[in-house]
Backbone bond lengths (Angstrom), bond angles and torsions (degrees), N, CA, C in turn:
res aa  C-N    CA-C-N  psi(-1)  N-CA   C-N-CA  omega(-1)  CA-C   N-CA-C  phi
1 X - - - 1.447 - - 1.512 109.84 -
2 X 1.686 104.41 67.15 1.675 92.90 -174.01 1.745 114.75 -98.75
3 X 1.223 110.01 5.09 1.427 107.62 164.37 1.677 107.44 -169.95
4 X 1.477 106.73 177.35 1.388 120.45 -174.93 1.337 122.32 -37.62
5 X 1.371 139.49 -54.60 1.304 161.51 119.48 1.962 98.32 22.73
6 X 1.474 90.41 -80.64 1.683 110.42 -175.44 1.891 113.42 -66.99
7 X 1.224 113.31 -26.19 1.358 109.06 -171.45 1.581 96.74 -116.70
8 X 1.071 133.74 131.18 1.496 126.68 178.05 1.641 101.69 -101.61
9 X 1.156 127.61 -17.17 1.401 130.42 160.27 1.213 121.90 -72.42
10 X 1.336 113.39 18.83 1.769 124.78 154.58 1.082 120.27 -67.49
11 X 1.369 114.49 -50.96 1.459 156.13 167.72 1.615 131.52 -52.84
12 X 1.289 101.68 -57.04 1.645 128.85 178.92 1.623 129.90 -67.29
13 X 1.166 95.54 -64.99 1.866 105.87 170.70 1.793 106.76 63.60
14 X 1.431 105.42 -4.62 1.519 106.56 -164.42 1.404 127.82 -63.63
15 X 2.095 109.78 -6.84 0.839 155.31 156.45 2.023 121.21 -36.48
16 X 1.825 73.29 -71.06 1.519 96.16 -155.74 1.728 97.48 -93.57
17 X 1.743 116.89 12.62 1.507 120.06 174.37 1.572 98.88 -129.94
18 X 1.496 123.81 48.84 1.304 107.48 -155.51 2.145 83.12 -161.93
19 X 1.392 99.00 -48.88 1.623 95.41 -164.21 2.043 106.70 -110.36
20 X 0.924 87.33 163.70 1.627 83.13 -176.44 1.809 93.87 -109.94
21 X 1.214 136.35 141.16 0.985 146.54 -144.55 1.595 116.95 -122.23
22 X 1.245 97.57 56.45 1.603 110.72 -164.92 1.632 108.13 -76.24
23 X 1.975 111.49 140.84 1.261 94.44 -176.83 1.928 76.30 -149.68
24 X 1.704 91.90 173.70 1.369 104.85 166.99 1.514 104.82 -68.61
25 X 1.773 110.35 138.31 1.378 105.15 173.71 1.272 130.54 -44.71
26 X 1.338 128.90 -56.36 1.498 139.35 176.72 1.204 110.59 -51.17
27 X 1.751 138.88 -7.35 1.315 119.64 163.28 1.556 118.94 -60.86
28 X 1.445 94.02 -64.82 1.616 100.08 150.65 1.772 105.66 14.20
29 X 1.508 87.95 -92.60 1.759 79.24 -163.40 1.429 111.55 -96.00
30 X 1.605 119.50 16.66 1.212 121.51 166.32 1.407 105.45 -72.49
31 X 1.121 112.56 -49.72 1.618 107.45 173.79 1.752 130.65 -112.63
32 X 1.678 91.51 31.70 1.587 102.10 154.28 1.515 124.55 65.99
33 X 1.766 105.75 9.55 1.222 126.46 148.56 1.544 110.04 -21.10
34 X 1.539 122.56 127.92 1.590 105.51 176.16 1.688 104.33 -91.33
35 X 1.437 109.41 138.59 1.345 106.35 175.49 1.375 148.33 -43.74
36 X 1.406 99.07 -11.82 1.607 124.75 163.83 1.544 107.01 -59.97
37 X 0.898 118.62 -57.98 1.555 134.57 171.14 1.439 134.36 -39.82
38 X 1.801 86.10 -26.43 1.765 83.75 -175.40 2.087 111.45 -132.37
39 X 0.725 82.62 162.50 1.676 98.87 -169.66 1.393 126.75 -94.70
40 X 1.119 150.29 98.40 1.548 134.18 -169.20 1.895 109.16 -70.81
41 X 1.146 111.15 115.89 1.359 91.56 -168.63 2.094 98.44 -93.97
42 X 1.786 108.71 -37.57 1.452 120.52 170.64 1.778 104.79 -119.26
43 X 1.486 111.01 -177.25 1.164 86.76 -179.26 1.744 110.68 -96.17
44 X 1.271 124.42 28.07 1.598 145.39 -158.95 1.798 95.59 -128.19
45 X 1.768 114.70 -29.58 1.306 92.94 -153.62 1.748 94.53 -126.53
46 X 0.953 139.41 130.40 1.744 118.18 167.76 1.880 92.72 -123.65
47 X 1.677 111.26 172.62 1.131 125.03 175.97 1.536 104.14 -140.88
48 X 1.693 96.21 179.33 1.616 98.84 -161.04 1.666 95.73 -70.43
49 X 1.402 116.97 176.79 1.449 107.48 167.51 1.045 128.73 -91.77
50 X 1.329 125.52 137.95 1.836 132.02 -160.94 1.207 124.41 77.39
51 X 1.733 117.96 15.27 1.396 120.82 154.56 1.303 117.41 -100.14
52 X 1.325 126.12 -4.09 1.747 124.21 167.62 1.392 102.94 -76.28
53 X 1.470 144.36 41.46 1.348 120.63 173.59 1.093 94.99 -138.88
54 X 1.373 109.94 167.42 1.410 129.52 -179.04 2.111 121.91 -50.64
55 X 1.462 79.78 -28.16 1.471 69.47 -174.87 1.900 76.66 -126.11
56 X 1.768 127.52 126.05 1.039 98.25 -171.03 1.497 100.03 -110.22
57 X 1.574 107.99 165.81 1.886 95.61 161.40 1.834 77.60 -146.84
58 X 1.009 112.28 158.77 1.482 144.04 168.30 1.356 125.00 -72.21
59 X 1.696 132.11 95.64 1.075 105.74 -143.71 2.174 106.78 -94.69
60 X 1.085 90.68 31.00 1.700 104.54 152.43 1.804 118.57 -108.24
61 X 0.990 93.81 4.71 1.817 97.78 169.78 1.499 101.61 -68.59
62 X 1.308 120.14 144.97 1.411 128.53 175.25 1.428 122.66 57.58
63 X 1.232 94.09 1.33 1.954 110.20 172.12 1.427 117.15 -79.14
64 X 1.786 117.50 -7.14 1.438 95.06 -179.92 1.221 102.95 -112.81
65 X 1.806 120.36 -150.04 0.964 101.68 -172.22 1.678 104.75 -140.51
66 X 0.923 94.47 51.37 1.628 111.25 175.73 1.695 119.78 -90.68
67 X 1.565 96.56 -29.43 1.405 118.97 -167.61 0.990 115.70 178.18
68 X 1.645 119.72 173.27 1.674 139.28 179.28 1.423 91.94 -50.89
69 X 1.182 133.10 -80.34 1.356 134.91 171.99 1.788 140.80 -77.35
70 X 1.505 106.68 27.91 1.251 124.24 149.69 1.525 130.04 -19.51
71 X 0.654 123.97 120.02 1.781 122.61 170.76 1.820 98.87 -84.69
72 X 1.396 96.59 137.09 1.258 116.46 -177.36 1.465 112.65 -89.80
73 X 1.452 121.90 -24.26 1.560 120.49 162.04 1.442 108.57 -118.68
74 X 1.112 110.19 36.57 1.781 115.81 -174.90 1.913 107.62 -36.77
75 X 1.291 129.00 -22.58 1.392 135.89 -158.46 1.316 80.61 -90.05
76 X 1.425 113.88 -73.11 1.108 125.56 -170.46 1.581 137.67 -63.84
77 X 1.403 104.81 5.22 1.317 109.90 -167.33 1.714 103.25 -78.26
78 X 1.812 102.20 174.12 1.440 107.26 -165.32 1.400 102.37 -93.17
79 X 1.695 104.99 167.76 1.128 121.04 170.62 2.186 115.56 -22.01
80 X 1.490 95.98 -69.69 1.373 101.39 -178.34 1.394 119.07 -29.34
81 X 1.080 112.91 -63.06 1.684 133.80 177.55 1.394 119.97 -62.38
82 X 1.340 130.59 -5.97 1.427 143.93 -168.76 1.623 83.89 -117.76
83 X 1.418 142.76 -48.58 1.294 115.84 -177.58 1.829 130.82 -90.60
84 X 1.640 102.77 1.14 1.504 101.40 150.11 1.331 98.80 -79.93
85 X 1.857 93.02 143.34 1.378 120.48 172.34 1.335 109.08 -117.79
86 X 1.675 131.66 154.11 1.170 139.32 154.78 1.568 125.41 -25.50
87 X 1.313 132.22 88.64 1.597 120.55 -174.38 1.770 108.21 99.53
88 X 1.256 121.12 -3.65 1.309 101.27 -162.76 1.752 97.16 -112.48
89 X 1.345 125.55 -177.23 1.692 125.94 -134.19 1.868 81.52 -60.39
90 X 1.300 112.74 -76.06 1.545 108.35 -171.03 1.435 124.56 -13.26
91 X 1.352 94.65 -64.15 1.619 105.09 -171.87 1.243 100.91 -59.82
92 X 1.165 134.54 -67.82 1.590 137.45 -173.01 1.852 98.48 -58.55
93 X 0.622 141.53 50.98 1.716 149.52 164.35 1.388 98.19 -154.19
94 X 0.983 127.67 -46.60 1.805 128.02 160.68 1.350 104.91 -20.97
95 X 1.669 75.26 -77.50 2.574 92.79 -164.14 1.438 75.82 -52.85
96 X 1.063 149.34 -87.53 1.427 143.05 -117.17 1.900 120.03 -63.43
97 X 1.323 78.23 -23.24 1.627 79.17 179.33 1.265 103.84 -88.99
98 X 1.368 119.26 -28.52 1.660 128.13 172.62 1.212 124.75 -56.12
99 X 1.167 113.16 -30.25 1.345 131.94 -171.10 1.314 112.64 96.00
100 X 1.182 132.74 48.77 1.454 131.86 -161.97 0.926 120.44 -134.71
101 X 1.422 141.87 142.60 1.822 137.66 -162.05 1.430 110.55 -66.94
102 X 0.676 137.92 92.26 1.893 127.62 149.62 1.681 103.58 27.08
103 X 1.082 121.77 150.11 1.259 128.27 173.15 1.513 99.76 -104.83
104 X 1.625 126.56 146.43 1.165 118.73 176.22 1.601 111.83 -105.85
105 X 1.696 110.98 74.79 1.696 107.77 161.28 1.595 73.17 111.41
106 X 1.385 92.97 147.85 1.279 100.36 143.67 1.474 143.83 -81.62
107 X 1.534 100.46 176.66 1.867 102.65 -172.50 1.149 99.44 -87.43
């Protein structure tokens, strides 16, 4: 996934405005998430920031610099976000609520 072309989730974000991004607290600083970033939702569970709301977006969406829709701690991001894949049921319920075509297969 070395550029826009190859990753269509450069582009999309339909992901990271669609799921709330719940993880065990201690990933957090297992993987060096900056605390700005993340949210306590219990005191066992926190998520990224700006996916606990009703309408959510991720507030590392558009923070990196790969693309319009870059992840801003993409290295660092949590479990949740490392197991949507390009094309697979999640993502395609993403685009869909977005209004967005189906992806054909993954990358």
């Amino acid at each position: 996934m070395s550029n826009q072309a190859d990753n269509p989730c450069l582009s999309c974000g339909a992901c990271c405005m669609t799921y709330r991004v719940s993880f065990y607290w201690a990933e957090a600083d297992e993987r060096g998430l900056p605390s700005s970033m993340v949210e306590h939702v219990t005191p066992h569970i926190s998520c990224m920031a700006g996916t606990n709301a009703s309408s959510p977006r991720c507030v590392a969406l558009g923070a990196g610099t790969g693309g319009p829709m870059a992840c801003g701690v993409y290295q660092q991001r949590p479990g949740p976000c490392r197991e949507v894949q390009p094309g697979d049921d999640k993502c395609q319920r993403a685009r869909a609520r977005h209004g967005l075509a189906p992806l054909d297969g993954a990358i």
